[in-house]
N, C-alpha and C positions, 0 to 999 in steps of 0.2 A: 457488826464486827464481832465473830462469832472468838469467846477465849477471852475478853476483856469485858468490864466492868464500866458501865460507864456513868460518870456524876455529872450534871448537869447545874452550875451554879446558877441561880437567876433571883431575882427580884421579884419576877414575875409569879404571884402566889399559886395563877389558876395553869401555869404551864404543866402540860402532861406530854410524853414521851414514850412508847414501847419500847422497852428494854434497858430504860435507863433511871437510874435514881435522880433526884430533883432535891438539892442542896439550897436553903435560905442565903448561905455566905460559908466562905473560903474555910471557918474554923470548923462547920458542922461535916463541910463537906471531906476536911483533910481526915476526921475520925471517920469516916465512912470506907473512904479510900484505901485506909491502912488499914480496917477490918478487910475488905473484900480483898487487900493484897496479900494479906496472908493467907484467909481460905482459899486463895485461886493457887497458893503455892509461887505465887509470882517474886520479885526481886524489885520491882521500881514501879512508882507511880508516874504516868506521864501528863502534866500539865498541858493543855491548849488553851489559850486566852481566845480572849481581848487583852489589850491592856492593863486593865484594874487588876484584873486576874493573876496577870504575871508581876505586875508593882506587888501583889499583896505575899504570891508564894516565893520568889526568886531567892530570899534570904534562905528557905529551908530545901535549896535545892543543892545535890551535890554533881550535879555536872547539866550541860545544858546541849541538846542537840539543836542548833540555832541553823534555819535556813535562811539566806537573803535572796532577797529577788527581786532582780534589776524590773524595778517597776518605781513609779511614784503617785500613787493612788491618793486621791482627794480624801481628806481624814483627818481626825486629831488621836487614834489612838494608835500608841509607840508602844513597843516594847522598851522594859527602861535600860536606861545606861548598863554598859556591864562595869562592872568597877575591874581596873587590867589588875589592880594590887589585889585582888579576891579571885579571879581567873584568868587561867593560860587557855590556850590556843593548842589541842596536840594531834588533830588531822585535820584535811579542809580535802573538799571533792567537790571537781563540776560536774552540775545535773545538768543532764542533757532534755533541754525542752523536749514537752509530747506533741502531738498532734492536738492535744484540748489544752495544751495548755500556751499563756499570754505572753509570758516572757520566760528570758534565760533564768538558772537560779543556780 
């Protein structure tokens, strides 16, 4: 993803990646983030979970591009609740299925 920065949160000590940083957890990784956001000249960090992921940033996030997709995949990880008293709703668009892809969203 040529222009982006990318962080990799894991567990996993011996994970390696070309072209990507490798984060212990969400606090090393959010200082990393906001360095390379600024020397990139950029305006936002964008989050991609799992779950844990998103339970752990959501509080420091100020707006959220949330897609759903009519699917119901065997799993236990959610994105968490959105609290409606901490967030509105101010556009909604249907995506139009691809050829590779499984469902509507």
């Amino acid at each position: 993803m040529s222009g982006r920065t990318i962080v990799v949160v894991t567990r996993d000590r011996a994970f390696t990646a070309e072209g990507v940083l490798v984060a212990p957890g969400v606090t090393r990784r959010s200082r990393w983030a906001e360095a390379a956001t600024r020397a990139a000249g950029a305006d936002e960090i964008l989050v991609a979970g799992g779950g844990e992921i998103y339970a752990q940033t959501i509080g420091r996030a100020s707006h959220i591009h949330l897609t759903e997709v009519d699917l119901a995949p065997e799993g236990d990880a959610r994105f968490p609740p959105i609290d409606p008293a901490q967030w509105r709703e101010v556009s909604r668009r249907k995506g139009e299925r691809g050829p590779r892809d499984d469902a509507d969203f």
